[in-house]
N, C-alpha and C positions, 0 to 999 in steps of 0.2 A: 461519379455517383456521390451526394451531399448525404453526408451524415445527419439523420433526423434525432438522434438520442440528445438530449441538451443537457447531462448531467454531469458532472466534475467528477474528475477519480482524483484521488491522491494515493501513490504507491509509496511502501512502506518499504522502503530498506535496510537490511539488518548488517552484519558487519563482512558477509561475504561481497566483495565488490560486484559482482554478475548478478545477485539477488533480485534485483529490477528489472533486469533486460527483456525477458520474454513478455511480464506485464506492459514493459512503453513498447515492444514490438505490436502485442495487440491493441494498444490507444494507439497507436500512429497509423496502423492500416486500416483503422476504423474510423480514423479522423475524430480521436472523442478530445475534451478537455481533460491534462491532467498534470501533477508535478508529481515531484520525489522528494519525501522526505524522509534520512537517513535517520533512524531510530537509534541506532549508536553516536549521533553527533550530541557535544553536550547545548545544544539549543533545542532540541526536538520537543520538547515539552511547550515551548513557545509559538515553533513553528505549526506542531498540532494545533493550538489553543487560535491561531490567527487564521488557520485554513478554513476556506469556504467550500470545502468539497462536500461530494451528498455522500460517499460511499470511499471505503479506504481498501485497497486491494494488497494482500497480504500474499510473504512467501513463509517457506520454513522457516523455523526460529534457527537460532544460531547452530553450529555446526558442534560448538562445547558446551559443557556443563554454564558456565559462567554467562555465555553471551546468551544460552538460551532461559537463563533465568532471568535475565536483564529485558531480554524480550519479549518474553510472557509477562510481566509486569508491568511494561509499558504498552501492552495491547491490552492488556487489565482494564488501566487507566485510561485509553481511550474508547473501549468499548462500556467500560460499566460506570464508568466516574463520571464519563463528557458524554456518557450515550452517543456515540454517534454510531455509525453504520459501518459495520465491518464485513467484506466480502470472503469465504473460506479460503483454503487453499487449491483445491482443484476445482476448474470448472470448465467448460468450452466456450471459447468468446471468437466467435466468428467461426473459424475454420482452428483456430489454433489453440492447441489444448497447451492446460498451463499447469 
């Protein structure tokens, strides 16, 4: 079955290493376009600024005080600064809730 959706994810990773998995489990079985870009890397503000995704699929913020302020900041900055598109935390994508 051919994927008809033609829109670009970019998933957002925060500094839990597993933070991504369940979102590239649902772009892989859905066959959609996507990357990962680690929000705790110190490039991420570049790699933001150069991605051509339509929409950014988010997990919980950090698991501490410090990484979750770091992270809300930087989903700050790309949802109100750069307006781009940001997808919530929970939602059902296919069969596979996230």
């Amino acid at each position: 079955m051919k994927n008809h959706i033609s829109m670009k994810f970019t998933i957002q990773k925060n500094e839990d290493h597993k933070s991504d998995m369940k979102w590239e489990l649902a772009c892989r079985s859905m066959k959609l376009d996507y990357c990962i870009i680690d929000l705790t890397a110190h490039d991420w503000h570049e790699k933001v600024r150069l991605d051509t995704s339509d929409c950014f699929l988010l997990k919980l913020p950090g698991e501490t005080f410090k990484y979750k302020t770091v992270y809300d900041e930087r989903i700050y900055v790309i949802s109100e600064v750069m307006k781009s598109n940001i997808y919530p935390l929970l939602m059902v994508f296919g069969n596979i809730i996230i």
